[in-house]
N, C-alpha and C positions, 0 to 999 in steps of 0.2 A: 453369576455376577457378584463382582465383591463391594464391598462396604467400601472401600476408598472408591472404587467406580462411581456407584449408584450416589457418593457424593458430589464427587467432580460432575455427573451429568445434572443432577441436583444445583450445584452453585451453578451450573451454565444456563440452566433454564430460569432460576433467580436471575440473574443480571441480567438477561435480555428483558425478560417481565418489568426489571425495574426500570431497565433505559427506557420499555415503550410508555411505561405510565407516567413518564414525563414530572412525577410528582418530587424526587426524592434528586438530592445531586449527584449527578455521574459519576462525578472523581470521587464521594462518598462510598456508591455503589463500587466503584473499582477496588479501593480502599478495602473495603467489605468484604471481596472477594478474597483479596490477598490474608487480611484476620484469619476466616473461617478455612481455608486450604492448612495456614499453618496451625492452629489450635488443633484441628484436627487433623494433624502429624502427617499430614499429605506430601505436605511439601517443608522441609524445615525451613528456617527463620530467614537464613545465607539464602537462598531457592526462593521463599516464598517472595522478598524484594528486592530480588535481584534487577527487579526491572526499571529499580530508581535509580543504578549505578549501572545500568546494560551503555552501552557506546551507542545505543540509538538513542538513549533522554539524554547523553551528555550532545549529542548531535544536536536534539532537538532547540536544547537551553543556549547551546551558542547561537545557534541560526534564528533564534528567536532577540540575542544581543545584537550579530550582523545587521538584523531585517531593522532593529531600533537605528543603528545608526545612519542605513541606507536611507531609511525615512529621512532625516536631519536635513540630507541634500535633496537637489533636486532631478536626482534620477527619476527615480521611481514617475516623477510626474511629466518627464520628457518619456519613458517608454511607455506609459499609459497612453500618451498624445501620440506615438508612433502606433499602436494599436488600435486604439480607438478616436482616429480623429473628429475635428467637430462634424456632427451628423451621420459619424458611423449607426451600424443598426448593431443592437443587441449581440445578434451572431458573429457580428465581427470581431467581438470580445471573447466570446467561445473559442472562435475559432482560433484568435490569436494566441489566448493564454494555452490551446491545447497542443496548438505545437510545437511550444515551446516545451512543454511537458513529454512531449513525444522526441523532441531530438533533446535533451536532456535524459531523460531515459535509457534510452540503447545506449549513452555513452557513463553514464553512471547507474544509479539504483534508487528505487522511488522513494526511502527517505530522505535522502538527498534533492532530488530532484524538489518533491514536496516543501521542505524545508525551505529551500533557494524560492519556490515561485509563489507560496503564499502571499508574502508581502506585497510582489506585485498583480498577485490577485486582486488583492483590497485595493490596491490604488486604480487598477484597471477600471473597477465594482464602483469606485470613488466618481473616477474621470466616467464613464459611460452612466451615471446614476439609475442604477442598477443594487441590487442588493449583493452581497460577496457571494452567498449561496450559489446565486443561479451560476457563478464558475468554478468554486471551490471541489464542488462532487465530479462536476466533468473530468476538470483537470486531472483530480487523484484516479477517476477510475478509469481514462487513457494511459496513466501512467502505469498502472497497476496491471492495462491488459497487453501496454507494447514490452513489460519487462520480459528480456532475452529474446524477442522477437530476432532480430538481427544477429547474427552471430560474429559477436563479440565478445573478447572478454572473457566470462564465464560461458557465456550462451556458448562458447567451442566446446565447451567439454561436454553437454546432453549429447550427443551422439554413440560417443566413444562407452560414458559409462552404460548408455541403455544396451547397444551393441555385447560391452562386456557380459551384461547381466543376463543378454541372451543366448551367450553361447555357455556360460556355467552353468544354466539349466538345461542344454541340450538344445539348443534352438540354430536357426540361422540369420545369422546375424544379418538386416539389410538396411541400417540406417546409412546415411552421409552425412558427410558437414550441414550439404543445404537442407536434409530432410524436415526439420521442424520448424524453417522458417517455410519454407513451401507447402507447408500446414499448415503455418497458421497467420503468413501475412495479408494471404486475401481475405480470413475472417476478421483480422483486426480493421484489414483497411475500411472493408464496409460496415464494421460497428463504427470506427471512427466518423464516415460521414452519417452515419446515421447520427449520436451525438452532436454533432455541427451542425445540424440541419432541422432533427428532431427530437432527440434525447433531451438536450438541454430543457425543453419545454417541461418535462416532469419535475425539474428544481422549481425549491418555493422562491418565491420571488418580496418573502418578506422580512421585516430585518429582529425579529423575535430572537432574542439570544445568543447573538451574533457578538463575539469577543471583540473589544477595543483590538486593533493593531496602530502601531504606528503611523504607518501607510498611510491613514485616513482620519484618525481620531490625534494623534501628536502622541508624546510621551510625558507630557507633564507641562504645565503651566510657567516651572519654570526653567524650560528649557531654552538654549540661547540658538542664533542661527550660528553655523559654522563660518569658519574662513573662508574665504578662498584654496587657501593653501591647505584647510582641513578637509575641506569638501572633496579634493583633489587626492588627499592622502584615505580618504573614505574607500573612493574608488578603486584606490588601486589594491588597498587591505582585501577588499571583499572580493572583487573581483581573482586576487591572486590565491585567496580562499577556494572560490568555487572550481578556478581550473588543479587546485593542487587533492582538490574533493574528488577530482575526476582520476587525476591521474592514478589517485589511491587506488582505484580498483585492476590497475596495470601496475604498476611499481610497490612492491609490497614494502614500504616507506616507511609510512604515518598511515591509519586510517582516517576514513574521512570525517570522525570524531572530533582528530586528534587536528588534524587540519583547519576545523572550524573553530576549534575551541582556543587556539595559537591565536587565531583571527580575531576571536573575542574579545581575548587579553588585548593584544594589541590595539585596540578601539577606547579599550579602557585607560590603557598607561601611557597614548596622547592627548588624552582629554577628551575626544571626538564625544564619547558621554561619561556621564560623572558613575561613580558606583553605585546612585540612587538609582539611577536611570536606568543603568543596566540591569539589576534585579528587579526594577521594576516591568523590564521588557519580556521577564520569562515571563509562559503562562504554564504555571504549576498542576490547575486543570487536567491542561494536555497529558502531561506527562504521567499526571497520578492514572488518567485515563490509559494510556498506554502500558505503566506497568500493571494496572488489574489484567488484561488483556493478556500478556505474557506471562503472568499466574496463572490463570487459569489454561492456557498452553502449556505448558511446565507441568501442572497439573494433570492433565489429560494423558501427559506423557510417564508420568511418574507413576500412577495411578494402575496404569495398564489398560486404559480406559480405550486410548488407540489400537491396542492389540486384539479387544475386543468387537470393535468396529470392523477391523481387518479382519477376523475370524466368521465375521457375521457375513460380511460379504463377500469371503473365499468359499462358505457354505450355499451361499444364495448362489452364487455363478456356476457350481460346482454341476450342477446338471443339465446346465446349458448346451444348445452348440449353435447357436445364430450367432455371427458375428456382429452384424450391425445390433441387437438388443444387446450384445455384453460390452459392447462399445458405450451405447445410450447409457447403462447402469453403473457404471465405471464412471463417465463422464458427469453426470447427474451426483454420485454417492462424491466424488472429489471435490466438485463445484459446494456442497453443501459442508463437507468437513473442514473445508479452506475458510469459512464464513467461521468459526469457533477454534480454528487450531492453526499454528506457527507451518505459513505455505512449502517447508522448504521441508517438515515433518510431513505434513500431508502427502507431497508430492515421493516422498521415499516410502513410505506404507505404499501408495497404490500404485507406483512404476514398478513395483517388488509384484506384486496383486497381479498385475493386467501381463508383466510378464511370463509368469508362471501358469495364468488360464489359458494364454494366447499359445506355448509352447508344448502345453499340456491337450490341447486342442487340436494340433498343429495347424495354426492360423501364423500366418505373416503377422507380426508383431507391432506392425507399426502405426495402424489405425487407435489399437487400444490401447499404447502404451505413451502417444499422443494423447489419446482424451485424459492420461492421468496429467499429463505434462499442461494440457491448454486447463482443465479441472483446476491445479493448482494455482492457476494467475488470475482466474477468474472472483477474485476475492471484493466485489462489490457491493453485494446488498446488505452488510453488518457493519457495525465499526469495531467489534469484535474480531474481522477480517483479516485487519494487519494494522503495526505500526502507524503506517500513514493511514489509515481510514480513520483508524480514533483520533491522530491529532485532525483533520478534516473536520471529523464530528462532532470534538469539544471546541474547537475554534471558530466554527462556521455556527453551533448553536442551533442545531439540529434538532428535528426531532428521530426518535426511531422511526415513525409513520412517514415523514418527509424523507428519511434515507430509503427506505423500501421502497417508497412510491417511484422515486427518482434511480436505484437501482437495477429493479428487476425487468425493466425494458431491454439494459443493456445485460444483461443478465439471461434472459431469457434469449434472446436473441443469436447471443456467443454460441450459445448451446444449440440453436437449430441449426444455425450456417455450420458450425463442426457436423452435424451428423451429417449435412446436404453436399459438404465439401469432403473432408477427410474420409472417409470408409470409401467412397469413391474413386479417389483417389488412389489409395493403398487398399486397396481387395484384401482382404484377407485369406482366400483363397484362390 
C-alpha cells in the first residue's frame, strides 16, 4: 500500500471522526479535507477545488436563490396546506414530501430533485409543526434509492453496457431493458412503505442545528411582499426552471446547472429579490460540505486507493464458488464504498468486479452484477455518500449519530430484501 493511499484512507477516517464528534464545524472539516489532499500533492490545487466550481454547487447556489424567492409568494404555503391539511398526522407529511421526491426522481437526478424539494420540506416541517429533520433524510434517501429504478433516460442504457461487458469477457450475455428494474422495483417499493410507515420514526424530531430556510424563517427583515404581477412572474420563472431542469437530462441543451442558474439571474434583474437577498439565500455551508465530499472522492480515485479496494476484493472472491455469499459480498463491499466514494466510480469498479467473478465462474451474471448496480444507490447512511446527502446533512443540521441511527434501518434492509429477492430470481446457475 502506498503513501498517497494510506493517506487518502487516513483523511477519510479523520472526517468521519470529526463529523461524529459533533465538536468542530463541518464545512471546516470539509475545508480541511480539501487543504491536506492538496499540500500533500494528492490531488493538485485545479482537483483539489474542483468542487466549489463543479455544476452540482453551481446547482445548488441557484436553487438555494429559486427556493429564496419561491418563499416571497405564497406557494410554498398553499402546497404545504395541500399535503398536510389541518389535522393531517405526521406521516402524511412523509408520505407526501416522499412522493414527490420519487416521481421527480425517475424523471430527473437527486440533485435536482433534492434541490427543488427542500424548501418545501421546510415549509411542509413548518405547516405540520414538525421539525424539517423528520422529512429531510426520508426524502433524500427515497430519492437516492428510486435513482434509475424506471428505465428512463439513462436507466436505458445499464443493460446494454452490463450485457457488453459480458460478452468481452466471454460470458452470455442475459440482461433486458426491464432486467434491473425487475430487480429492483419490488425492493424499493417495500423499503418505501417501510420509510412511510416506519422508517421516518428513526428521524430526530428536534430542531438542534437546523439551517434558516426561507420557507419558514423569511429572508431578511427587510424584505418587501411581492406584487401580484411578481408573485405570478415568480411562478412561472421557477416553475419553467424545474421543467427545463428536467428536460436537461433528454435534450442535451443546457444542463440542469445552467437552467437554474438562468433562473436565478432572472429572479434577480426583476427585482423578485434584491442582490442582498440573493447571496444572502446561498448556504455556503452546504456547498463547502459538498465539495470536501468530492475531494476526498477525487482523492480516492487519484490516489489508487479504488484500485486497491478492487484488488482486495477480486482476491477475497477469488476462491469462492457460492453464488448467493459472492452475491452478499459484492452487495455489502458496494453498499459501504458508496458511503465514501462518487456512486457512479463505485458502481464501475464493482460491475467490472462482479462481472469477471460471475464469467469466470460461469454463473449467470445477473444476480451479482445487480448487487453492484442496487450497492451503488444504496448511499444512505453518510453524508459522505453523495452530493445530496451532504447538502441534507449541512442543512437539516445533523448529527452523524442522528444520520446513522435514521439510515441503517433503511440500509440494512435494502440489503436483506436484495438477497431474499434477486439471487432468486436470477439463479445463477
Amino acid at each position: 500500500m502506498t503513501t498517497p493511499v494510506i493517506i487518502v484512507f487516513a483523511v477519510a477516517v479523520l472526517m468521519i471522526l470529526g463529523f461524529a464528534s459533533n465538536k468542530f464545524s463541518y464545512a471546516a472539516i470539509a475545508v480541511g479535507v480539501i487543504v491536506v489532499l492538496e499540500v500533500t500533492k494528492i490531488l493538485t490545487a485545479k482537483e483539489a477545488w474542483a468542487g466549489f466550481a463543479s455544476s452540482t454547487a453551481v446547482l445548488f447556489a441557484a436553487m438555494f436563490v429559486l427556493a429564496a424567492a419561491l418563499a416571497k409568494t405564497s406557494l410554498l404555503s398553499k402546497i404545504s396546506a395541500l399535503i398536510v391539511p389541518e389535522g393531517s398526522s405526521e406521516r402524511r407529511a412523509v408520505i407526501g414530501c416522499g412522493l414527490l421526491s420519487i416521481l421527480l426522481t425517475t424523471f430527473s437526478n437527486t440533485s435536482s430533485t433534492m434541490a427543488t424539494l427542500m424548501p418545501v420540506c421546510y415549509g411542509v416541517a413548518d405547516k405540520a409543526g414538525i421539525s424539517p429533520k423528520r422529512l429531510l433524510k426520508p426524502t433524500v434517501d427515497l430519492s437516492s434509492i428510486w435513482a434509475a429504478v424506471i428505465p428512463v433516460g439513462l436507466a436505458l442504457t445499464a443493460f446494454s453496457v452490463s450485457n457488453e461487458l459480458v460478452s468481452n469477457l466471454g460470458g452470455e450475455p442475459t440482461f433486458t431493458m426491464l432486467t434491473f428494474m425487475f430487480a429492483r422495483l419490488p425492493v424499493v417499493l417495500i423499503v418505501t412503505l417501510f420509510i412511510f410507515f416506519i422508517g421516518y420514526r428513526f428521524t430526530p424530531d428536534n430542531y438542534d442545528g437546523v439551517g434558516d430556510m426561507a420557507s419558514t424563517k423569511g429572508a431578511g427583515k427587510d424584505d418587501k411582499k411581492l406584487s401580484p404581477a411578481k408573485e405570478k412572474l415568480t411562478y412561472v420563472i421557477f416553475t419553467a426552471s424545474i421543467v427545463a431542469m428536467i428536460i436537461s437530462n433528454y435534450v442535451k441543451f443546457l444542463t440542469a446547472a445552467q437552467c437554474a442558474s438562468i433562473g436565478a439571474l432572472l429572479v434577480v434583474f426583476t427585482g423578485i429579490l434584491s442582490e442582498k437577498e440573493a447571496i444572502r439565500a446561498i448556504n455556503l455551508k452546504v456547498i463547502a460540505i459538498y465539495a470536501g465530499t468530492i475531494a476526498l472522492a477525487a482523492g480516492i480515485t487519484s490516489s489508487g486507493a479504488n484500485q486497491v479496494i478492487s484488488d482486495f476484493m477480486q482476491n477475497a472472491l477469488g476462491g469462492m464458488t457460492s453464488p448467493r455469499l459472492i452475491a452478499f459480498i459484492v452487495m455489502i463491499a458496494t453498499c459501504a464504498c458508496t458511503q465514501f466514494m462518487n456512486n457512479t466510480s463505485t458502481l464501475n469498479i464493482f460491475r467490472v468486479l462482479a462481472a469477471v467473478v460471475s464469467v469466470a465462474c460461469g454463473f449467470d451474471p445477473r444476480a451479482i452484477m445487480i448487487a453492484a448496480e442496487m450497492g451503488a444507490t444504496c448511499s444512505v447512511l453518510l453524508p459522505t455518500a453523495s452530493a445530496t446527502q451532504a447538502m441534507v446533512f449541512a442543512q437539516g443540521g445533523y448529527t452523524v449519530k442522528e444520520y446513522l441511527k435514521a439510515g441503517f434501518p433503511v440500509f440494512a434492509l435494502y440489503v436483506v430484501l436484495y438477497m431474499l429477492w434477486v439471487p432468486t430470481i436470477f439463479p445463477a446457475i
